[in-house]
N, CA, C and O atoms as a GROMACS GRO file, in nm:
protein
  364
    1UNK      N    1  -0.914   3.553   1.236
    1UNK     CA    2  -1.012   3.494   1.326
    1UNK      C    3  -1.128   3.434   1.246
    1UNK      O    4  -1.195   3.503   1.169
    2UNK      N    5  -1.148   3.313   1.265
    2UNK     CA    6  -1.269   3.264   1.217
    2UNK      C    7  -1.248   3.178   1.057
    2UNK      O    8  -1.338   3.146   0.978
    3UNK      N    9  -1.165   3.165   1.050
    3UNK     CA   10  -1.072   3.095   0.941
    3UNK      C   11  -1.019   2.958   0.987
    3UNK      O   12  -0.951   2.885   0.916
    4UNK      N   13  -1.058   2.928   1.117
    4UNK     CA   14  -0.975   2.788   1.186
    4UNK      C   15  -1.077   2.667   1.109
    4UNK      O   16  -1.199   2.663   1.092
    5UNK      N   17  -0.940   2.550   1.066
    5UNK     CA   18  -1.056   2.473   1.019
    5UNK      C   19  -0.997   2.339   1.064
    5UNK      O   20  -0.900   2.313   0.992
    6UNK      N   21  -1.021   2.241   1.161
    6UNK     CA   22  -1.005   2.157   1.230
    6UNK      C   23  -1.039   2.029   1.194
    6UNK      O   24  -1.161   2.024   1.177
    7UNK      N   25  -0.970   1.890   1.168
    7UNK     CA   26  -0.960   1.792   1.114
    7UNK      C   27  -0.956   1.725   1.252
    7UNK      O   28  -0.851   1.729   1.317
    8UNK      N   29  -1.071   1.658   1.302
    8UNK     CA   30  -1.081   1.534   1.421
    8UNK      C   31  -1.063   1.395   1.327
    8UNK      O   32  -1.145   1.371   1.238
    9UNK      N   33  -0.964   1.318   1.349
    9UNK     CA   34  -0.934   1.154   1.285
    9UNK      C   35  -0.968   1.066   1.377
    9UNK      O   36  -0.950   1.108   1.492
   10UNK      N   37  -1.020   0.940   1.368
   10UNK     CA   38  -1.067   0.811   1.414
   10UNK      C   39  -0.903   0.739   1.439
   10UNK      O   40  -0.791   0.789   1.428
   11UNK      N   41  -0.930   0.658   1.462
   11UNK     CA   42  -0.776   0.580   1.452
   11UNK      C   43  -0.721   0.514   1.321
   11UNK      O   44  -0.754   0.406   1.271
   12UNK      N   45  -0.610   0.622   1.269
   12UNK     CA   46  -0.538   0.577   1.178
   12UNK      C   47  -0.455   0.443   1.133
   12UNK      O   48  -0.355   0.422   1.202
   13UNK      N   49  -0.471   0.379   1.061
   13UNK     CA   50  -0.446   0.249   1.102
   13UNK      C   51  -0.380   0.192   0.977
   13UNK      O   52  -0.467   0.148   0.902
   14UNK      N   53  -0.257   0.178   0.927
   14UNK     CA   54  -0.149   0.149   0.817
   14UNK      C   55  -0.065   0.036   0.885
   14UNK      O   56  -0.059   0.022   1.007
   15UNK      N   57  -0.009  -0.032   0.805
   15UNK     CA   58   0.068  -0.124   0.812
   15UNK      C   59   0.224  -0.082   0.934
   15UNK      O   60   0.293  -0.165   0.993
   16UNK      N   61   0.234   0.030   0.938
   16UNK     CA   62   0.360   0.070   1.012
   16UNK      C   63   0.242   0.164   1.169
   16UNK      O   64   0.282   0.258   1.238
   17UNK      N   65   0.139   0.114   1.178
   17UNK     CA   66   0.098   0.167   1.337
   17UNK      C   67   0.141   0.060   1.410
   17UNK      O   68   0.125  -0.061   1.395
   18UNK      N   69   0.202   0.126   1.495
   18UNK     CA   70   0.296   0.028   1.618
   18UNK      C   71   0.230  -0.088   1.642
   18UNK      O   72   0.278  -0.201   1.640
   19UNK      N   73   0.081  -0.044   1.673
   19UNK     CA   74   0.027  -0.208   1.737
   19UNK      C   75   0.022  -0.330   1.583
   19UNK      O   76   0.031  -0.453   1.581
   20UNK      N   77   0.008  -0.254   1.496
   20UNK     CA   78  -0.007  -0.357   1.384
   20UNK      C   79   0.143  -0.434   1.342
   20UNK      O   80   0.163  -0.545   1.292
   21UNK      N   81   0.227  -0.339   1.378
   21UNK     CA   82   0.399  -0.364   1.327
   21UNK      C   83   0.418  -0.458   1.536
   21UNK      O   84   0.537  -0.472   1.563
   22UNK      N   85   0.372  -0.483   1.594
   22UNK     CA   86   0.382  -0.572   1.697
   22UNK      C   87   0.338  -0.680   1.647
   22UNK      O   88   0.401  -0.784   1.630
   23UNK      N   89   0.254  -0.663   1.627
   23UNK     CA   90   0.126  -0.807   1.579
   23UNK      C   91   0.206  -0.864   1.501
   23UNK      O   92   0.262  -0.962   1.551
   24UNK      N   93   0.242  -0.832   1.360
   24UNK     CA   94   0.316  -0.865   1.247
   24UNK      C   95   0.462  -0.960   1.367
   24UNK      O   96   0.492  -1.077   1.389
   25UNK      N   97   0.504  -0.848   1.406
   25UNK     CA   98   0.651  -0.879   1.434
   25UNK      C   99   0.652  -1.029   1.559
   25UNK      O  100   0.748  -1.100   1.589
   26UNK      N  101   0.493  -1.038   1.615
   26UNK     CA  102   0.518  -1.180   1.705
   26UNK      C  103   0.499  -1.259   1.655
   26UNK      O  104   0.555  -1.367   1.673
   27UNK      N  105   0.370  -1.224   1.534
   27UNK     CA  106   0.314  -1.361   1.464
   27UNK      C  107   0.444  -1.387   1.359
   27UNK      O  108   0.419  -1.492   1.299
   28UNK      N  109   0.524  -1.353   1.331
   28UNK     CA  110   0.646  -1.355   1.298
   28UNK      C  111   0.765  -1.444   1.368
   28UNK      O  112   0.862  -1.480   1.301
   29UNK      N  113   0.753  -1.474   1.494
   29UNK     CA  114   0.806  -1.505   1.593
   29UNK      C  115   0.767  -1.617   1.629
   29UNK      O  116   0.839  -1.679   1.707
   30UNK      N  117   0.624  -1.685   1.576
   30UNK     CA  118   0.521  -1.775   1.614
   30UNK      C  119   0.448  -1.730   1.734
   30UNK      O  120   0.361  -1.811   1.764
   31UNK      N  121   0.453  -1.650   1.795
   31UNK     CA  122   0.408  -1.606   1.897
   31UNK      C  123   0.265  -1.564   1.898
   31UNK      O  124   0.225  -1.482   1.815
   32UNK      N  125   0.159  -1.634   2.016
   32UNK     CA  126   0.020  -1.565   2.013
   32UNK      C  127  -0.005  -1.427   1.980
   32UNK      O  128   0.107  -1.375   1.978
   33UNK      N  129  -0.111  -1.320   1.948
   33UNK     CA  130  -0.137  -1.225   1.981
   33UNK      C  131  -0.274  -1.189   2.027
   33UNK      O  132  -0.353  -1.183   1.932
   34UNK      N  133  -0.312  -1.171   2.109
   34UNK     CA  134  -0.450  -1.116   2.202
   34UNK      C  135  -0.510  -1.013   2.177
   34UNK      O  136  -0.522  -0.950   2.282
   35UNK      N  137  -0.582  -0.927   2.042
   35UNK     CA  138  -0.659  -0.830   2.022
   35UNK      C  139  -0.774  -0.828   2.096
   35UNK      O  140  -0.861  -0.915   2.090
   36UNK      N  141  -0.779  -0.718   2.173
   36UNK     CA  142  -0.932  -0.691   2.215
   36UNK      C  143  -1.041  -0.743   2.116
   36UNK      O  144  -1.014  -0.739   1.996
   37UNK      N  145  -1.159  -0.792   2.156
   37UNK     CA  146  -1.300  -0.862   2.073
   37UNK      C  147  -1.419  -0.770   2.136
   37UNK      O  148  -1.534  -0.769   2.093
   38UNK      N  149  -1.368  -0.690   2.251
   38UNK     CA  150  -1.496  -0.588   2.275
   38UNK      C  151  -1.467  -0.430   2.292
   38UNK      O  152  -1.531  -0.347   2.357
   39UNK      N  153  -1.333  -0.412   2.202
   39UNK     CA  154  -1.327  -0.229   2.201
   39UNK      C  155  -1.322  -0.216   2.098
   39UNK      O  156  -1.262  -0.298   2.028
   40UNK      N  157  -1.369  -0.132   2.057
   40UNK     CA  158  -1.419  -0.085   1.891
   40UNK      C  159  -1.345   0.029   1.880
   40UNK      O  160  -1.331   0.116   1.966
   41UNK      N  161  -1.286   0.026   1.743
   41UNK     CA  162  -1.254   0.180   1.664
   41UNK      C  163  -1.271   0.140   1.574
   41UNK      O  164  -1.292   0.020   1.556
   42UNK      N  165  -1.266   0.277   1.436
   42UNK     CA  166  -1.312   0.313   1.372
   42UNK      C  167  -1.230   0.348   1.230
   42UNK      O  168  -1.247   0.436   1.146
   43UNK      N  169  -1.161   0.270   1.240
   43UNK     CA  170  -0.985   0.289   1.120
   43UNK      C  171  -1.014   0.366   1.004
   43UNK      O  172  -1.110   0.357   0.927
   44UNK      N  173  -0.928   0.435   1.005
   44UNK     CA  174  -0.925   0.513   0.874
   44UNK      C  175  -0.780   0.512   0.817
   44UNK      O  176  -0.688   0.533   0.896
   45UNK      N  177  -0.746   0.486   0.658
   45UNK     CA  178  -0.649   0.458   0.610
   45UNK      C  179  -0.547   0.576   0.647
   45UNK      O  180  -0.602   0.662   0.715
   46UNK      N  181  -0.426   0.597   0.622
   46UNK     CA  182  -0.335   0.729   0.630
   46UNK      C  183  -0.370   0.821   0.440
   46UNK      O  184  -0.375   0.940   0.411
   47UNK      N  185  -0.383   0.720   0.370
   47UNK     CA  186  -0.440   0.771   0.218
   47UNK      C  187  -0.583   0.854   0.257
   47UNK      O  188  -0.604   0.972   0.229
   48UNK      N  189  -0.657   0.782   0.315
   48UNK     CA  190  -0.744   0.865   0.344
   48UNK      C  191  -0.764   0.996   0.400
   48UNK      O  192  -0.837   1.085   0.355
   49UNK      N  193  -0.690   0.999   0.507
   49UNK     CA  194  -0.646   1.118   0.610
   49UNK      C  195  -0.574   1.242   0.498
   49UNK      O  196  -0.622   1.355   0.487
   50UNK      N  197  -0.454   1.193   0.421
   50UNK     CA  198  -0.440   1.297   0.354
   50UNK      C  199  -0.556   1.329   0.227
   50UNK      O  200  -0.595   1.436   0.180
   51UNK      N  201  -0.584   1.216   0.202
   51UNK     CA  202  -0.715   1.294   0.071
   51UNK      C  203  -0.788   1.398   0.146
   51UNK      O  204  -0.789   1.514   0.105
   52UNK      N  205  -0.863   1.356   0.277
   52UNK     CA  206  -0.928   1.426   0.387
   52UNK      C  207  -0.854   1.569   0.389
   52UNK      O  208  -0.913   1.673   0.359
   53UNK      N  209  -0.758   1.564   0.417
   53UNK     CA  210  -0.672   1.654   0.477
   53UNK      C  211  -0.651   1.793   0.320
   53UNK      O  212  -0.638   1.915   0.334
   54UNK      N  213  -0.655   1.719   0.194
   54UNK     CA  214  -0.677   1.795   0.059
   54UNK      C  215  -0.748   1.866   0.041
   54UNK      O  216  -0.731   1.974  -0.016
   55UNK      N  217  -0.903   1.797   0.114
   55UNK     CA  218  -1.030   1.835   0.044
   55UNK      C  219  -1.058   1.931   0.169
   55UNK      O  220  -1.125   2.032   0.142
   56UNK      N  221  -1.026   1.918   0.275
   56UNK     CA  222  -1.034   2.032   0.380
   56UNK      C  223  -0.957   2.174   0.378
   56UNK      O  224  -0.997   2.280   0.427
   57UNK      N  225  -0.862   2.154   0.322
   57UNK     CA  226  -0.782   2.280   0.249
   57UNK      C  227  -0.900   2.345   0.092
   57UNK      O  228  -0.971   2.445   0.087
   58UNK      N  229  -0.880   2.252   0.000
   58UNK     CA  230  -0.995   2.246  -0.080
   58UNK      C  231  -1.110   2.346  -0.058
   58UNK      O  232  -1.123   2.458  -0.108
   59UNK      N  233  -1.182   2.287   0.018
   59UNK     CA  234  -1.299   2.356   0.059
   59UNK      C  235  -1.266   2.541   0.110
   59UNK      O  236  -1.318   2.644   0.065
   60UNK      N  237  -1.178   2.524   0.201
   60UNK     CA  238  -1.123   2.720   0.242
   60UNK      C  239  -1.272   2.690   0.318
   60UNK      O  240  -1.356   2.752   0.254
   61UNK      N  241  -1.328   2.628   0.416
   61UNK     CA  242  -1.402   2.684   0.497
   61UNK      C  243  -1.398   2.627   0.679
   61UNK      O  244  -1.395   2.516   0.731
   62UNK      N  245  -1.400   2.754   0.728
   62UNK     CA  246  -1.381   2.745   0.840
   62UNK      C  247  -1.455   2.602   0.930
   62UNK      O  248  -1.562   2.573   0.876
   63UNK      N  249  -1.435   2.544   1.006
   63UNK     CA  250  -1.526   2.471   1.091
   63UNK      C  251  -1.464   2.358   1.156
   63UNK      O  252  -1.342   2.353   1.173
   64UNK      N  253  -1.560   2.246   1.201
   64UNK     CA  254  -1.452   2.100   1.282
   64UNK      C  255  -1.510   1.998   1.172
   64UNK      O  256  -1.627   1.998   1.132
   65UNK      N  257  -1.437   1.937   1.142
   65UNK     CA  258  -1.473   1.855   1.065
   65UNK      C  259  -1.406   1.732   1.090
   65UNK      O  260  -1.286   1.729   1.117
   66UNK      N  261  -1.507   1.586   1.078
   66UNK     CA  262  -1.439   1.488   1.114
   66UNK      C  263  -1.422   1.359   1.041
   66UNK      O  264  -1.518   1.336   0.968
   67UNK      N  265  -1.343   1.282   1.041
   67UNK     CA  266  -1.334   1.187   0.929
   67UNK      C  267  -1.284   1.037   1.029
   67UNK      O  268  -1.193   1.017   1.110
   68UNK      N  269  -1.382   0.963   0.978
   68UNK     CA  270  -1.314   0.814   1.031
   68UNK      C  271  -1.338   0.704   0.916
   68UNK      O  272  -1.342   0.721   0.794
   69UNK      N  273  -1.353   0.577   0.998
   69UNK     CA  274  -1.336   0.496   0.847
   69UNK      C  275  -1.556   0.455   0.878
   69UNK      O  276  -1.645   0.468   0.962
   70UNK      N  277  -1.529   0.404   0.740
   70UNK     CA  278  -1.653   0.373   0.738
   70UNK      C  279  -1.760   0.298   0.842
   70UNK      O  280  -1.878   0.325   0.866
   71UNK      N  281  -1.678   0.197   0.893
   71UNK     CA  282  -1.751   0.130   0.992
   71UNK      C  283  -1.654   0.120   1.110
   71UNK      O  284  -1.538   0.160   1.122
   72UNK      N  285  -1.748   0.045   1.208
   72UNK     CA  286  -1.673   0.060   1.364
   72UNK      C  287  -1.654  -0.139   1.314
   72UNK      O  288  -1.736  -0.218   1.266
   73UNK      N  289  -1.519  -0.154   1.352
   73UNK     CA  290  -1.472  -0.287   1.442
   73UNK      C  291  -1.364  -0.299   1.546
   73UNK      O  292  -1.291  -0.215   1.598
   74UNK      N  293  -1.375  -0.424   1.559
   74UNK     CA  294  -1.351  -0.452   1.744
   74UNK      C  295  -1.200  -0.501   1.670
   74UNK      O  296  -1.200  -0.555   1.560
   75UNK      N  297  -1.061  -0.472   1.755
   75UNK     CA  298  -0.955  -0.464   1.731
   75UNK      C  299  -0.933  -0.589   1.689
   75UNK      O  300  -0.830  -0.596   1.621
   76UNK      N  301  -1.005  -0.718   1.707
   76UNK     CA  302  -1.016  -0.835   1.670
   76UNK      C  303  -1.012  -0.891   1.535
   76UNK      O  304  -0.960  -0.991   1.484
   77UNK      N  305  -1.108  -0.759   1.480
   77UNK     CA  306  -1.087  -0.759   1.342
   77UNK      C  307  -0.996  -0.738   1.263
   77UNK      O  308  -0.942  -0.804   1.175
   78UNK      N  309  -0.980  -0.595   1.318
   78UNK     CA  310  -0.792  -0.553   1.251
   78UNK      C  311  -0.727  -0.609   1.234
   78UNK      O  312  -0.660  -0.605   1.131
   79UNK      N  313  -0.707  -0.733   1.374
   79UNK     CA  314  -0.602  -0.835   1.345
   79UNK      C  315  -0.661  -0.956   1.257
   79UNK      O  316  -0.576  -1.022   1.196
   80UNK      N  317  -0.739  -0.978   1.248
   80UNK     CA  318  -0.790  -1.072   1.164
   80UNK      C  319  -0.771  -1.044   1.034
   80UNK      O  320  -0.740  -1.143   0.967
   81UNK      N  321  -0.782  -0.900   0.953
   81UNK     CA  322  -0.700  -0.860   0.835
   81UNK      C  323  -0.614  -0.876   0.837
   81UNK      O  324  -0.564  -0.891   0.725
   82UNK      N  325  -0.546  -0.883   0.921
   82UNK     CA  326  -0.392  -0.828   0.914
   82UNK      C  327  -0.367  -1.046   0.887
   82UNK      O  328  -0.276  -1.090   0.816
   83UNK      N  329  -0.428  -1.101   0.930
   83UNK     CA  330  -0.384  -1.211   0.923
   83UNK      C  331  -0.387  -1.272   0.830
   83UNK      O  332  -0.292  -1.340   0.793
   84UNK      N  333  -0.523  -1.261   0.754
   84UNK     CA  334  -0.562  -1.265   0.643
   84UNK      C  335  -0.467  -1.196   0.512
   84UNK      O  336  -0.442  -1.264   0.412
   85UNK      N  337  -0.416  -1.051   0.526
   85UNK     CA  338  -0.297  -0.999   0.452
   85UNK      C  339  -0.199  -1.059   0.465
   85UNK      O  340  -0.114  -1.031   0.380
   86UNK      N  341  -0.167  -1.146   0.548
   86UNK     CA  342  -0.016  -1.264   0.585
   86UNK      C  343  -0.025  -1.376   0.535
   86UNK      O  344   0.080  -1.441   0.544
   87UNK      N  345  -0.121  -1.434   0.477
   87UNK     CA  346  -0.191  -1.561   0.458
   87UNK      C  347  -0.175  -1.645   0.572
   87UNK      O  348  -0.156  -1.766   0.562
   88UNK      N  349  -0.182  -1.579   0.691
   88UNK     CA  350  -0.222  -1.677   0.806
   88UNK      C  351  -0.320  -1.682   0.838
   88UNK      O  352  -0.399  -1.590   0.820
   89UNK      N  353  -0.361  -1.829   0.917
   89UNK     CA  354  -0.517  -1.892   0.954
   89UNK      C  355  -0.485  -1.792   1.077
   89UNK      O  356  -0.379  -1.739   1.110
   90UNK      N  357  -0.598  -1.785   1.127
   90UNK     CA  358  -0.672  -1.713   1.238
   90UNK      C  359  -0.626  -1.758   1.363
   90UNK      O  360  -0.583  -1.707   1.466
   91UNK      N  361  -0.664  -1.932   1.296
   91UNK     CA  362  -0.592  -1.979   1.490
   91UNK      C  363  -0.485  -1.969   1.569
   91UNK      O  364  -0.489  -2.014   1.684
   0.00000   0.00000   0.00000
């Protein structure tokens, strides 16, 4: 008892998260894709999560602890990396 030590994550966000492997797979297709421009999360890599996930073992101390990515953007963005990682224009 009192040993629980709890890892809360932001939205994990790698090349194989479904919505990103959609995106990929229409703009692939030529097909539009429509990211939200006014809901925000907070991405955090899967590298990250397990470093996170190291240093929380690491530590041996009980508590909630939470990890997201550094800044908040609007899903708009995501895809806008992601487009940018494709060498596709935006439009």
């Amino acid at each position: 008892p009192g040993q629980l030590a709890i890892l809360r994550l932001t939205k994990v966000v790698d090349p194989e998260f479904p919505l990103v492997r959609g995106w990929i797979a229409a703009l692939g297709q030529g097909r539009e894709v429509t990211p939200f421009f006014d809901y925000p999360l907070s991405p955090v890599s899967l590298s990250t999560v397990v470093k996170g996930l190291y240093q929380a073992v690491a530590w041996r101390k009980p508590g909630l602890f939470h990890l997201g990515g550094a800044e908040e953007v609007s899903y708009e963005q995501v895809c806008r990396f992601v487009l940018d990682a494709l060498g596709l224009p935006a439009d």
